[in-house]
PDBQT receptor file of N, H, CA, C and O in Angstrom, charges set to zero:
ATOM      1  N   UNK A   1       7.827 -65.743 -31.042  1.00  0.00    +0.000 N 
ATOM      2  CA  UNK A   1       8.351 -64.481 -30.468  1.00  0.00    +0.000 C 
ATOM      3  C   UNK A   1       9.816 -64.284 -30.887  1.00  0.00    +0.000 C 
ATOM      4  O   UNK A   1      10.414 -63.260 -30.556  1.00  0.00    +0.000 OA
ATOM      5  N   UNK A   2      10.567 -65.526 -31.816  1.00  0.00    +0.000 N 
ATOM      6  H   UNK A   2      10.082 -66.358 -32.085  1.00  0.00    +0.000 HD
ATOM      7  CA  UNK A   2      11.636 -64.847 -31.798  1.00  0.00    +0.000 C 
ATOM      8  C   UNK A   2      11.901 -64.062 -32.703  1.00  0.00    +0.000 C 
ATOM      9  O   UNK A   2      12.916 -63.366 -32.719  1.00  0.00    +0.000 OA
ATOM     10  N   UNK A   3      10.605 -64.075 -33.988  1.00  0.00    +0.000 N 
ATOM     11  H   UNK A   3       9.780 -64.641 -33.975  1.00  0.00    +0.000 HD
ATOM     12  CA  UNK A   3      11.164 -63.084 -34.823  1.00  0.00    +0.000 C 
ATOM     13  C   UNK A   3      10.755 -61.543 -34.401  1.00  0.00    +0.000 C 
ATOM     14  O   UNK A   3      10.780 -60.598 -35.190  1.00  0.00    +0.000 OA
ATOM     15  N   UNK A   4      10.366 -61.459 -32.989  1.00  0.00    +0.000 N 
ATOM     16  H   UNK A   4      10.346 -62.226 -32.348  1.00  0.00    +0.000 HD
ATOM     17  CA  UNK A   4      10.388 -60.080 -32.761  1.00  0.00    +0.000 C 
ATOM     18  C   UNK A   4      11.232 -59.902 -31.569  1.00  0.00    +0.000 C 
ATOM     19  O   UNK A   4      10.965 -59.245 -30.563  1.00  0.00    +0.000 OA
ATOM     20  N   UNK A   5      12.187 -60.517 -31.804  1.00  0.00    +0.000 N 
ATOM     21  H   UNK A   5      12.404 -61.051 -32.621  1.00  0.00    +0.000 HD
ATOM     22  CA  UNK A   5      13.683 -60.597 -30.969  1.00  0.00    +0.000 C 
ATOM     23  C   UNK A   5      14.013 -59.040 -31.769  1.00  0.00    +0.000 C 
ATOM     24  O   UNK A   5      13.622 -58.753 -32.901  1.00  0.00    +0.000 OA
ATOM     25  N   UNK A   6      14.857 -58.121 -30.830  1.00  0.00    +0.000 N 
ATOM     26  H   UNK A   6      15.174 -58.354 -29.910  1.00  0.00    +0.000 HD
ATOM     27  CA  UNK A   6      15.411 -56.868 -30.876  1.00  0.00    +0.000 C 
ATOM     28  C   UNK A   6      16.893 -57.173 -31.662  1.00  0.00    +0.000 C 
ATOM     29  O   UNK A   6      17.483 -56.653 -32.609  1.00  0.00    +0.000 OA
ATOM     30  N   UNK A   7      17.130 -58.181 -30.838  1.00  0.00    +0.000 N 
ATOM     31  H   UNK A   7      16.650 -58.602 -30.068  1.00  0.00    +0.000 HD
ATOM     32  CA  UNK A   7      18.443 -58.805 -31.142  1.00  0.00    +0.000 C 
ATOM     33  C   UNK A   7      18.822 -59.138 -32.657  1.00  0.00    +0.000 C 
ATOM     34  O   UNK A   7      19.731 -58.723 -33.376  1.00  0.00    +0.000 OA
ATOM     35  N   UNK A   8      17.504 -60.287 -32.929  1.00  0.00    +0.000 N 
ATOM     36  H   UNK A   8      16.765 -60.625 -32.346  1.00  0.00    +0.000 HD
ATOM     37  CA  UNK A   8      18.082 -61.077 -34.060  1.00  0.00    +0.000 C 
ATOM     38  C   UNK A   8      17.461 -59.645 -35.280  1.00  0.00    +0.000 C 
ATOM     39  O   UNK A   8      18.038 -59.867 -36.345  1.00  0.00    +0.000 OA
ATOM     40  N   UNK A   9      16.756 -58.657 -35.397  1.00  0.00    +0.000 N 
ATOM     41  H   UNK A   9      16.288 -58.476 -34.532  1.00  0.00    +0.000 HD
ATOM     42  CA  UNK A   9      16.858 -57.919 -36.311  1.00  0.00    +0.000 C 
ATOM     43  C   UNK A   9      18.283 -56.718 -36.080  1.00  0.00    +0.000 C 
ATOM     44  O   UNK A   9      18.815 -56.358 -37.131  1.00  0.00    +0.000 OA
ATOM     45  N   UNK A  10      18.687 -56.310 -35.153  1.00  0.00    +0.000 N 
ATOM     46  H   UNK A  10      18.255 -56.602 -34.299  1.00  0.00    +0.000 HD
ATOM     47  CA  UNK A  10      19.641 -55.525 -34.897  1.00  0.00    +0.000 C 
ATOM     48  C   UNK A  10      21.115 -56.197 -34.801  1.00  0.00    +0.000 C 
ATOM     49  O   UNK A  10      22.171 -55.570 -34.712  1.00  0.00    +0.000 OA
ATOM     50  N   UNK A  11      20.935 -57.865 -34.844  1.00  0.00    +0.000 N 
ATOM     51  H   UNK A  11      20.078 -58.375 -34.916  1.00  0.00    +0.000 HD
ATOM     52  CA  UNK A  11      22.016 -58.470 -35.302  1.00  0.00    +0.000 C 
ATOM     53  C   UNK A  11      22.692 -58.148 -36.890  1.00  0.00    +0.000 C 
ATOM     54  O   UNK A  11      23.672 -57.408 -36.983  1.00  0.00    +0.000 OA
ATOM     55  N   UNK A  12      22.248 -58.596 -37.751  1.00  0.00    +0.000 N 
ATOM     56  H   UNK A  12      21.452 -59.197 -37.676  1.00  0.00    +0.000 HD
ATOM     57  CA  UNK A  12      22.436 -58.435 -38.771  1.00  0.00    +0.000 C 
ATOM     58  C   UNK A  12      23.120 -56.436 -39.419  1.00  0.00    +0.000 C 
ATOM     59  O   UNK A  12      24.092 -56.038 -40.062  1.00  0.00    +0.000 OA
ATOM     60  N   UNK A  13      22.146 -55.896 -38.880  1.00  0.00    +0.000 N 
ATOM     61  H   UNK A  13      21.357 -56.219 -38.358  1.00  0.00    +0.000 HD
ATOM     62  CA  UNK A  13      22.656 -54.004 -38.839  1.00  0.00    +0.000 C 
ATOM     63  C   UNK A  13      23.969 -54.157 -37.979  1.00  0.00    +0.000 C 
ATOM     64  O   UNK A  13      24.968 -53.656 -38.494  1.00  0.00    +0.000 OA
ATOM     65  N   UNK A  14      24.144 -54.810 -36.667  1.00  0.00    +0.000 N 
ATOM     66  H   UNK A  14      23.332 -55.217 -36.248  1.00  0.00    +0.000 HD
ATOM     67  CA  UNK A  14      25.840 -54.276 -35.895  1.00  0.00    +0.000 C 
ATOM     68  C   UNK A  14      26.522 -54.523 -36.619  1.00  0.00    +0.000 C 
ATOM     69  O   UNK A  14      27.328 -53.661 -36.969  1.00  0.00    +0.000 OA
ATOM     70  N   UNK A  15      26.554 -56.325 -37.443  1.00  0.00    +0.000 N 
ATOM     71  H   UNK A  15      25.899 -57.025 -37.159  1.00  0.00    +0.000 HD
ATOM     72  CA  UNK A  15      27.596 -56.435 -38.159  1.00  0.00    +0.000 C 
ATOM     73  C   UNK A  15      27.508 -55.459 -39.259  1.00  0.00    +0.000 C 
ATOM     74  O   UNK A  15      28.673 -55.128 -39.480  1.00  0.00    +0.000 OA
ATOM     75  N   UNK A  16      26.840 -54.924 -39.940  1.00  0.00    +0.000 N 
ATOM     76  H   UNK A  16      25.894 -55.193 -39.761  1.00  0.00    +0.000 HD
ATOM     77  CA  UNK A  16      27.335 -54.293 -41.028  1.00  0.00    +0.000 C 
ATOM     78  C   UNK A  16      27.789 -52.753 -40.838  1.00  0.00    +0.000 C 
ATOM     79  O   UNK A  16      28.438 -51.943 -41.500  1.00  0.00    +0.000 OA
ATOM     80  N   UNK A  17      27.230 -52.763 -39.809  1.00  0.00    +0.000 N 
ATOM     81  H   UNK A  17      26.703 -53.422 -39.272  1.00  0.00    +0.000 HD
ATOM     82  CA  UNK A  17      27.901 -51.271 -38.826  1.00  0.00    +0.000 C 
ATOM     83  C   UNK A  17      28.715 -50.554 -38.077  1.00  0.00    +0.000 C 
ATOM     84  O   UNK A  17      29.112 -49.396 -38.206  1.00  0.00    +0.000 OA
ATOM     85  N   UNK A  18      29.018 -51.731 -36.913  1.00  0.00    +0.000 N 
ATOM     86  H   UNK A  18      28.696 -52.672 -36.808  1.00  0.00    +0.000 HD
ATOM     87  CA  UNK A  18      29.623 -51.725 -35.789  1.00  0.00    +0.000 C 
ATOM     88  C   UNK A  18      30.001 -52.975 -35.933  1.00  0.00    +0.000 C 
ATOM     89  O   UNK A  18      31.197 -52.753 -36.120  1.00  0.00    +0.000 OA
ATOM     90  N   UNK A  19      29.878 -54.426 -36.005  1.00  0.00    +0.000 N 
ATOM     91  H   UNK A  19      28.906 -54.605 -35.853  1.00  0.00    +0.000 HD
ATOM     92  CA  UNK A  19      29.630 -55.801 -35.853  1.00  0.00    +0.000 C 
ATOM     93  C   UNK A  19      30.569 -55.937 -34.197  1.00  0.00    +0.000 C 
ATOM     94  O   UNK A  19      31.455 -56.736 -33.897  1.00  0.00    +0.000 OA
ATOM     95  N   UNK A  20      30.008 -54.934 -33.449  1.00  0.00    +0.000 N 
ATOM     96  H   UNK A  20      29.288 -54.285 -33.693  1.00  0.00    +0.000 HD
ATOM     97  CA  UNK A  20      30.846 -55.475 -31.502  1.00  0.00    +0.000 C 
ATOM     98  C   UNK A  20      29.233 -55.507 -31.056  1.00  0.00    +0.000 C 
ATOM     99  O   UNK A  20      28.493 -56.450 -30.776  1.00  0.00    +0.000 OA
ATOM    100  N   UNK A  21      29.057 -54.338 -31.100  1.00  0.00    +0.000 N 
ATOM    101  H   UNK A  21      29.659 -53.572 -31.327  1.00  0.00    +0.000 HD
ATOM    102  CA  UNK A  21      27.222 -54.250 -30.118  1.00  0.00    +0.000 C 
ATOM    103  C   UNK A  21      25.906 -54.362 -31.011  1.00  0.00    +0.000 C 
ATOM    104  O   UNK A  21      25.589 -53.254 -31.443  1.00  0.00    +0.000 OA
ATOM    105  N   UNK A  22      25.054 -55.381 -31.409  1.00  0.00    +0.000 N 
ATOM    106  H   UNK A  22      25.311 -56.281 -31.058  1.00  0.00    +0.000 HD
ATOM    107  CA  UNK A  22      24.106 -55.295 -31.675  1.00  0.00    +0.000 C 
ATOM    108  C   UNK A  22      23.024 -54.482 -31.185  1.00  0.00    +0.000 C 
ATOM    109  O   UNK A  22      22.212 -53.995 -31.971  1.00  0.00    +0.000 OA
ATOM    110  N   UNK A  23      22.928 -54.228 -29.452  1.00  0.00    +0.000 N 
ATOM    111  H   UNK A  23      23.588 -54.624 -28.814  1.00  0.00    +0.000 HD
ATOM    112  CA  UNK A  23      22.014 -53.367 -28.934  1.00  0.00    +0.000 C 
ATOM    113  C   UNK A  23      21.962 -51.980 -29.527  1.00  0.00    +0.000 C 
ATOM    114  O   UNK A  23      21.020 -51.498 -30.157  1.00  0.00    +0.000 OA
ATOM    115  N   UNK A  24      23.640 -51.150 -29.098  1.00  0.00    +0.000 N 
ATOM    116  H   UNK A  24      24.405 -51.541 -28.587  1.00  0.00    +0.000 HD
ATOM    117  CA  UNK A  24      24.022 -49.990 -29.162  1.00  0.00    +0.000 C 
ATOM    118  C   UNK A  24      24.343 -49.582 -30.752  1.00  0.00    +0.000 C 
ATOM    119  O   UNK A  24      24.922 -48.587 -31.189  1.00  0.00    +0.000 OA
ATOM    120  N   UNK A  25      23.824 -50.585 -31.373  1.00  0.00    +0.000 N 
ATOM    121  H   UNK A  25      23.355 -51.393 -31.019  1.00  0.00    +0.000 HD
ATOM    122  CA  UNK A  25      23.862 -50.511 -33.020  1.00  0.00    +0.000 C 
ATOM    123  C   UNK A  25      22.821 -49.279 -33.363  1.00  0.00    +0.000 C 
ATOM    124  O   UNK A  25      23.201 -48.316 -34.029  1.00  0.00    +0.000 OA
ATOM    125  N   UNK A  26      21.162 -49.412 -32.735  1.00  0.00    +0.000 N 
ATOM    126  H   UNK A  26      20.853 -50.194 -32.193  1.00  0.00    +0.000 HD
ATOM    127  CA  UNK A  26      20.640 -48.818 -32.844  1.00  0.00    +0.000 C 
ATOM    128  C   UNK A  26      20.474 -47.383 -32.488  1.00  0.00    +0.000 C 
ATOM    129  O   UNK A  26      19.538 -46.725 -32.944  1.00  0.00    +0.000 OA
ATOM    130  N   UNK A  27      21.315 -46.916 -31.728  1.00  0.00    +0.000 N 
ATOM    131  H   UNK A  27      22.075 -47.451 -31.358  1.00  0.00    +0.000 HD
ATOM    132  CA  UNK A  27      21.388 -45.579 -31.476  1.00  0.00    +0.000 C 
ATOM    133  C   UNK A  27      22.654 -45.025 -32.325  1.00  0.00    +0.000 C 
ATOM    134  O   UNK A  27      22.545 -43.854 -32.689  1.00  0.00    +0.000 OA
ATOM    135  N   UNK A  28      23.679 -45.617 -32.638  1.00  0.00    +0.000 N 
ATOM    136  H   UNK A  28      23.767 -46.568 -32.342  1.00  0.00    +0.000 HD
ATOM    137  CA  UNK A  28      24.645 -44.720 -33.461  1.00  0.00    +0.000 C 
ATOM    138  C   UNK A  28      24.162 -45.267 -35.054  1.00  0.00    +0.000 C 
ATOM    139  O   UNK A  28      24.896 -45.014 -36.009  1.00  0.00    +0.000 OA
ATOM    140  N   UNK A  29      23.284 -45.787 -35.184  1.00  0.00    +0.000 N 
ATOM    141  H   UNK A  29      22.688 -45.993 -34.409  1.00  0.00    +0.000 HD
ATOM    142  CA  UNK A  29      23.109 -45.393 -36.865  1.00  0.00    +0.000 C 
ATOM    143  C   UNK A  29      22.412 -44.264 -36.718  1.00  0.00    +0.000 C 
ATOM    144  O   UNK A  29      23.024 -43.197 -36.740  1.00  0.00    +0.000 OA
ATOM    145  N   UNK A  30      21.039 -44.288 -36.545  1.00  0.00    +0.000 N 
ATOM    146  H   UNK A  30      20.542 -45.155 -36.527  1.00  0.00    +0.000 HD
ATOM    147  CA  UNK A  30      20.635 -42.416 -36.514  1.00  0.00    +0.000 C 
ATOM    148  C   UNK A  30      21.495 -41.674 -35.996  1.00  0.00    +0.000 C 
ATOM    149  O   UNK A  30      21.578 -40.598 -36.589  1.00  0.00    +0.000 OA
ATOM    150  N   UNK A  31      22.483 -41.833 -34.752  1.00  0.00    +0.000 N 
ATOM    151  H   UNK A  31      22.415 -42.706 -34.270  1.00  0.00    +0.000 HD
ATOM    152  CA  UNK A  31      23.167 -40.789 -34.801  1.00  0.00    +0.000 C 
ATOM    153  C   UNK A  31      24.301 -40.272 -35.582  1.00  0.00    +0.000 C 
ATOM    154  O   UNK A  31      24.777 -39.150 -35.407  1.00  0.00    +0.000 OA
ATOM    155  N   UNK A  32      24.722 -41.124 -36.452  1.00  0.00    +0.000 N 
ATOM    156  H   UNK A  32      24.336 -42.036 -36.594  1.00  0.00    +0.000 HD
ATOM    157  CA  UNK A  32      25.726 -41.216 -37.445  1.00  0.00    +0.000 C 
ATOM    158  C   UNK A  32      24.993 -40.493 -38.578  1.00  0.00    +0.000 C 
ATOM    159  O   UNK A  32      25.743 -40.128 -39.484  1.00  0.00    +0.000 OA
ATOM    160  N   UNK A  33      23.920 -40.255 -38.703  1.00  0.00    +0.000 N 
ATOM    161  H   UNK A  33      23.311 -40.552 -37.968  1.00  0.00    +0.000 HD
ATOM    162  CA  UNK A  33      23.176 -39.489 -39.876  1.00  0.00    +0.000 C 
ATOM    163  C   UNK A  33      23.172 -38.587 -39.110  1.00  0.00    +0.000 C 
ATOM    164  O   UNK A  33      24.385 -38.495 -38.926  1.00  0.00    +0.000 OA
ATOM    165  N   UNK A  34      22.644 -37.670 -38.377  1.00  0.00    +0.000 N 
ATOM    166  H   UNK A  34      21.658 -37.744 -38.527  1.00  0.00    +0.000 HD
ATOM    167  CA  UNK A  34      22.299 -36.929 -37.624  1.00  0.00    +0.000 C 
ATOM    168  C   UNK A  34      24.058 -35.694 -37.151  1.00  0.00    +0.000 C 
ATOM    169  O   UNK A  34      24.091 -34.524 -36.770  1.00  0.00    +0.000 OA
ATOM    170  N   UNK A  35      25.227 -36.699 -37.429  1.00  0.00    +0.000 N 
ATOM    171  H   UNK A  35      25.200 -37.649 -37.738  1.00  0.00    +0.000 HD
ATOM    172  CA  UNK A  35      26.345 -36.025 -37.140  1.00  0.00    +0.000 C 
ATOM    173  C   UNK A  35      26.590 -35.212 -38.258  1.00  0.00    +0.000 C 
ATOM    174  O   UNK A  35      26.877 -34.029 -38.075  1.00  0.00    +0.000 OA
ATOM    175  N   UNK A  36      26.521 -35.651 -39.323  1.00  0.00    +0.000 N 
ATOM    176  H   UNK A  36      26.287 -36.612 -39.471  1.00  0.00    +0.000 HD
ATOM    177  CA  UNK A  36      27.381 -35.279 -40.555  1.00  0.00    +0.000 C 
ATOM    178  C   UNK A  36      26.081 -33.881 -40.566  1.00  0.00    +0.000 C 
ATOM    179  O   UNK A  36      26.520 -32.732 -40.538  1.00  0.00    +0.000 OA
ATOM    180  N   UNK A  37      25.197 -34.004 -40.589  1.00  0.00    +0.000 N 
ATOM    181  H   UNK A  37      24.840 -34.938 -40.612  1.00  0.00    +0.000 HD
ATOM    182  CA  UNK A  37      23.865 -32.904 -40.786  1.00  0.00    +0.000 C 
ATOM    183  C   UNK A  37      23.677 -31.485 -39.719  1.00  0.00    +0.000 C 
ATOM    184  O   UNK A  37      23.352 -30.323 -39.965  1.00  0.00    +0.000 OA
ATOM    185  N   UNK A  38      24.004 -32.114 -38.590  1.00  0.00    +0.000 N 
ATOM    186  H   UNK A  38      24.268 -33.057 -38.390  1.00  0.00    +0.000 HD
ATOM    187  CA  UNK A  38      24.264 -30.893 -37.198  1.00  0.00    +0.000 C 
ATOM    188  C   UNK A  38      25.816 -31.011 -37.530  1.00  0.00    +0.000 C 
ATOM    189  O   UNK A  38      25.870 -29.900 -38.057  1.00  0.00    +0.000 OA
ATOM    190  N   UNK A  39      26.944 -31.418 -37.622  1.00  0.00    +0.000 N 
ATOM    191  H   UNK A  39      26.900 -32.320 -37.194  1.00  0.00    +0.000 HD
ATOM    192  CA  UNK A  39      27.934 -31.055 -37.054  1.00  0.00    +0.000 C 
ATOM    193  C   UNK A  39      28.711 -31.235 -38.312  1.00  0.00    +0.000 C 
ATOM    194  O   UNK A  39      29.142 -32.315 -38.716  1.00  0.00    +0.000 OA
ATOM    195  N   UNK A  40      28.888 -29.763 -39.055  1.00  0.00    +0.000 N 
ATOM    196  H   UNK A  40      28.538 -28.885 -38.728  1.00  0.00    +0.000 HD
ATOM    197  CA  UNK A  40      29.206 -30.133 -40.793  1.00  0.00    +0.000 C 
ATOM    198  C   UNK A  40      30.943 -29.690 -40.336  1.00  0.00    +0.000 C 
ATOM    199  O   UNK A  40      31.704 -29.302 -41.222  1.00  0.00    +0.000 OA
ATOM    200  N   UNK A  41      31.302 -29.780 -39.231  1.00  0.00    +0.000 N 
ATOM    201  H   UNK A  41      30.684 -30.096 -38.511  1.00  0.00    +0.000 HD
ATOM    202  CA  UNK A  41      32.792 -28.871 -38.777  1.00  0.00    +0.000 C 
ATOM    203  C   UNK A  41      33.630 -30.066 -39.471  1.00  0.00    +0.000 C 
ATOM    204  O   UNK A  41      34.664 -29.983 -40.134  1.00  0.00    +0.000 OA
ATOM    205  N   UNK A  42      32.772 -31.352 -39.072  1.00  0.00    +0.000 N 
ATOM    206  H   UNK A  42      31.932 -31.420 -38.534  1.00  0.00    +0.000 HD
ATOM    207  CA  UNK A  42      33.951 -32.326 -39.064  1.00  0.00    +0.000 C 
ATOM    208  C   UNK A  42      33.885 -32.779 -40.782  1.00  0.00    +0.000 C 
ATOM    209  O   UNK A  42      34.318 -33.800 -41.317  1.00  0.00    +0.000 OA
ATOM    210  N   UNK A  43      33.456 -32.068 -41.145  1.00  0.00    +0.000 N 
ATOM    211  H   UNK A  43      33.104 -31.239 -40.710  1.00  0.00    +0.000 HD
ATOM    212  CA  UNK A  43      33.552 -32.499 -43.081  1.00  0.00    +0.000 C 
ATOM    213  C   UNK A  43      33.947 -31.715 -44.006  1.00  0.00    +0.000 C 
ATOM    214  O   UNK A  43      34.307 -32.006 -45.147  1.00  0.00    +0.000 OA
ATOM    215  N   UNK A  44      33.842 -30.184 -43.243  1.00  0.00    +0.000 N 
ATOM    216  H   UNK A  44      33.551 -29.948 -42.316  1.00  0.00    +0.000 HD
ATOM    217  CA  UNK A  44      34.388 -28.783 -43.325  1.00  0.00    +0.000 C 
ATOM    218  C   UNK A  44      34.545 -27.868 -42.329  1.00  0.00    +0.000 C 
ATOM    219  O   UNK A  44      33.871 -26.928 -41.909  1.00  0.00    +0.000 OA
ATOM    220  N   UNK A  45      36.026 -28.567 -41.928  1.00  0.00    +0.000 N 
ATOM    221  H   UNK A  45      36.574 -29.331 -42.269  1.00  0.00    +0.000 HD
ATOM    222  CA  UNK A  45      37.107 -27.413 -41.006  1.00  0.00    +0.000 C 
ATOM    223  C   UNK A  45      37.058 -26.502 -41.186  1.00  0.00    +0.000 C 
ATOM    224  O   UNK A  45      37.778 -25.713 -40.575  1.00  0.00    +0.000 OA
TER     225      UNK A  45
């Protein structure tokens, strides 16, 4: 069961992302795609 640890696959993504929260890793990568695509203000003022 541990290779279906949440953790030890979302370990490896915080650090290369965030490397503080492994959990909360998973919600700001899609939302980090999802910003630049809905919210084009902040790439063109």
């Amino acid at each position: 069961m541990d290779t279906l640890i949440p953790g030890s696959r979302l370990a490896p993504r915080a650090e290369g992302s965030e490397g503080s929260s492994p959990i909360p890793t998973r919600a700001p990568v899609p939302a980090r795609r999802r910003d630049p695509r809905e919210r084009p203000d902040r790439k063109n003022p």
